[in-house]
C-alpha positions, 0 to 999 in steps of 0.5 A: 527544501520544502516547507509544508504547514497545513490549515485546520482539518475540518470534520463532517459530521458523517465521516471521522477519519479513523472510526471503525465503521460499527454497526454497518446495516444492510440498507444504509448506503445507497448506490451514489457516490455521495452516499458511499463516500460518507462510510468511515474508513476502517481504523484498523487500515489508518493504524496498519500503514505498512502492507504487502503487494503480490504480482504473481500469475502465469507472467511470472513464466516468461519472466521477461519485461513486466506483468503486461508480457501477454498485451506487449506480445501479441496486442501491441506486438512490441518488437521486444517482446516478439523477438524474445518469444522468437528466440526461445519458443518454437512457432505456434507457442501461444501465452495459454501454454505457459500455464503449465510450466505456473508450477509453483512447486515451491511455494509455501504459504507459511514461509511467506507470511512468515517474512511478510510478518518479519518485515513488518507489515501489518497487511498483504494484498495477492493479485487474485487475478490480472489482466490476463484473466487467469485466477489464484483460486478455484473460480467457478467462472474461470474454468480451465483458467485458474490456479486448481485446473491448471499449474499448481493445481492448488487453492493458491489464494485460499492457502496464503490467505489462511497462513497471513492470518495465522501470524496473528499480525497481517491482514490479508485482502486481494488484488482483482481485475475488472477487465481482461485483455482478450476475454471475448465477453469483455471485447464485445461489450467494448465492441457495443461501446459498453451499452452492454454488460454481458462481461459484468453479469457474467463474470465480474459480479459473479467472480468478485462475490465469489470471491468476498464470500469465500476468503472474506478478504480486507482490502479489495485492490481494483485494477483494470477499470480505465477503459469504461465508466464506473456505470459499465461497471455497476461500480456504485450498486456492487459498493452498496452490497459490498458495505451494506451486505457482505460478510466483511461489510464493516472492516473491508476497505477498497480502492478508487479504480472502478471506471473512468472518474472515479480514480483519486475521487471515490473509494475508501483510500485513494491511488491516484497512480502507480508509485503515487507519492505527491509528497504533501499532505493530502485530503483524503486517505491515500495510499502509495503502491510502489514496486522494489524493482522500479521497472516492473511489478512482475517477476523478470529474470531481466532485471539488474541490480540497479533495477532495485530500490536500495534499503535506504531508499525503501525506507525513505519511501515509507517515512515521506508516504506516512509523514503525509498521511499514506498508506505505503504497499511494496511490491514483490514478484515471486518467481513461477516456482513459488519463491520470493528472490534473495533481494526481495526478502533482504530489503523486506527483512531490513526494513522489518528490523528498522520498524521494530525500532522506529515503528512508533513514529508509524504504526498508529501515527498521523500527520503532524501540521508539518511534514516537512522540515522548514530547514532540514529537507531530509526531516520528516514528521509524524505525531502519535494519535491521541497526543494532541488531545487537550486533555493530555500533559505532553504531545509527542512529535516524531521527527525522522531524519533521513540523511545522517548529519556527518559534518557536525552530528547534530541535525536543524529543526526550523519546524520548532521555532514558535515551540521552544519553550515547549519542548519538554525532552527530545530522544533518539528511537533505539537509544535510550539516553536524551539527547542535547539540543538548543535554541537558534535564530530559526528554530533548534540544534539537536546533537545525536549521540556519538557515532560509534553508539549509533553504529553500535546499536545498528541505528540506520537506513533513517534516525527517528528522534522523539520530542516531547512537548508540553501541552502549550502548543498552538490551537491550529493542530490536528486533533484525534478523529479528524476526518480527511475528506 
């Protein structure tokens, strides 16, 4: 059991965590690390919390181990991958000709963004392109190798990105992918140890400008960048178009992977890694993308049911990500046809109805002094934006607790030892009559309310309870505006 207490958020004067960014003017961030990084984060992201994340490309063909089929067949020839092409293609199969069979003649982008709203979602990120180099929209710079020429023959990203946007709820932004694994262009500049950027010039500036002045995407999801600086990659000069310039300059938030050194360091939000939930508080705005099958972000006719995570165990992912002040984006495969599997949609579509009752201990919300309960492990916190403000009667605190107490029915809150006196009604999310609670050695006991009303009123997966306090509490809080930096 872990205990987490956090010092004073300390705010520069140039970044506020949680402004929007208004009145952005061509000229006003310089191509430095120092100067980008001063850019407010968008508000509307901190608020959103909950996104989507899209692996679909011509992988989804083969289906078989994960999105890097293409490098695991014949760059690193791994055995696996070699044997299954063995046994299932006919001699001189290359990976190009699985584009064909990318039919997609099921997809409907309506219906996607109609379950990525279900479940709650405020964002949806495609994979505009992959490592394999083959893109979702009719790119100019990729001919012969794009989601138009070949497969679906259709504007893939342009459709989903108009049917995110129609829901009135999702912001829609992309994935992109700064290398390809066997673009000769990309190949050669790594041939002249990236003193050259014949690839950058000619491909990746072109692509991603394409790409921001025709969907005008929100998020701009970077991959790819481990193998070159962030200098191969004009990453600092493209930040400073992209803040000052383009058509979403003061709304569009972006990643930390744009070459070796910027991972966890540069970019609105920070990555760190795949499925990166550090589980403390962190200093900076940051995000978990994390996969439902926990062995791949692709589609895989492979996979088996223990593969997948659990509704409880997506939710619990969600509740300890925001408890430390994270974004969570959950992943989803589609298959080549175009359709998002049963198990997908049933975890998505739970969550979905469990937002809708606990949603205000995330949606809006920020990290409280404490994260984690001092006493109860399974405890997660969250406060509501704006109720720490002085000037308010009451603070809301969000307790969410992730383990049912079915011993004794009532669950220990040692973060609310020093605030007893302050408590001024504590609440279950879903149940509309306050719940008993009392003072103990080491903080509270709050009784949840009879189990046969909880099932009644379908309360699972986690059970958030609000507390109300008056407006004593310590001056060691956090305050509305504070920047994480």
């Amino acid at each position: 059991m872990r205990s987490v207490r956090t010092s004073v958020w300390l705010c520069s004067a140039v970044v506020v965590f949680g402004v929007l960014c208004l009145g952005c003017t061509a000229g006003k961030y310089e191509p430095t690390w120092e100067s980008l990084d001063s850019r407010p984060l968008p508000n509307w992201y901190d608020d959103a919390k909950v996104g989507i994340f899209i692996h679909w490309g011509v992988y989804a063909v083969p289906s078989y181990g994960s999105e890097w089929f293409w490098i695991n067949w014949q760059g690193s020839r791994t055995e696996e991958y070699v044997q299954f092409m063995a046994n299932n293609y006919k001699p001189g199969f290359t990976y190009q000709d699985f584009a064909s069979d990318f039919t997609a003649e099921l997809f409907n982008a309506t219906e996607w963004a109609e379950l990525f709203a279900r479940s709650g979602a405020r964002y949806v990120v495609l994979t505009s392109k992959h490592h394999e180099g083959y893109t979702l929209w009719p790119s100019k710079h990729t001919f012969g190798w794009n989601a138009m020429d070949v497969g679906p023959h259709r504007d893939v990203l342009g459709e989903l990105a108009n049917a995110v946007r129609a829901t009135g709820q999702l912001t829609f932004g992309v994935y992109y992918s700064l290398f390809e694994w066997f673009n000769r262009l990309y190949l050669n500049d790594k041939l002249h140890v990236f003193m050259q950027r014949e690839y950058v010039d000619g491909k990746v500036w072109p692509e991603l400008q394409e790409l921001i002045n025709t969907y005008r995407p929100e998020v701009l999801w970077s991959d790819g960048d481990w193998e070159a600086p962030d200098g191969y990659w004009k990453a600092k000069e493209f930040f400073a178009w992209l803040y000052n310039e383009s058509p979403v300059r003061d709304t569009i938030v972006t990643n930390d992977r744009w070459g070796m050194g910027t991972l966890c360091l540069h970019g609105d939000f920070h990555t760190c890694s795949d499925r990166y939930n550090p589980g403390v508080l962190q200093k900076h705005k940051w995000e978990n993308a994390m996969t439902i099958d926990r062995k791949s972000w692709g589609h895989r006719v492979n996979a088996r049911l223990e593969d997948f995570m659990t509704t409880d165990e997506l939710i619990g992912e969600l509740v300890t990500t925001v408890s430390c002040g994270g974004n969570i984006l959950i992943n989803v495969g589609p298959t080549k046809a175009g359709t998002i599997e049963a198990i997908f949609a049933e975890r998505l579509v739970e969550m979905g109805r469990w937002l809708e009752v606990n949603g205000p201990g995330i949606y809006k919300s920020q990290p409280w002094e404490y994260q984690n309960d001092t006493l109860t492990g399974s405890v997660w916190y969250t406060t509501t934006k704006g109720s720490s403000n002085r000037r308010s009667n009451f603070r809301t605190i969000f307790a969410t607790v992730l383990d049912y107490p079915y011993k004794t029915n009532s669950v220990r809150l040692g973060a609310f030892s020093n605030q007893v006196t302050n408590i001024a009604q504590i609440t279950m999310l879903g149940y509309n009559t306050a719940l008993k609670w009392k003072p103990t050695e080491d903080g509270i006991m709050v009784e949840f309310p009879p189990k046969n009303e909880i099932d009644r009123l379908e309360l699972k997966h986690a059970w958030t309870l609000k507390i109300t306090l008056t407006a004593q509490w310590p001056l060691n809080v956090l305050t509305e505006g504070v920047n994480l930096v």
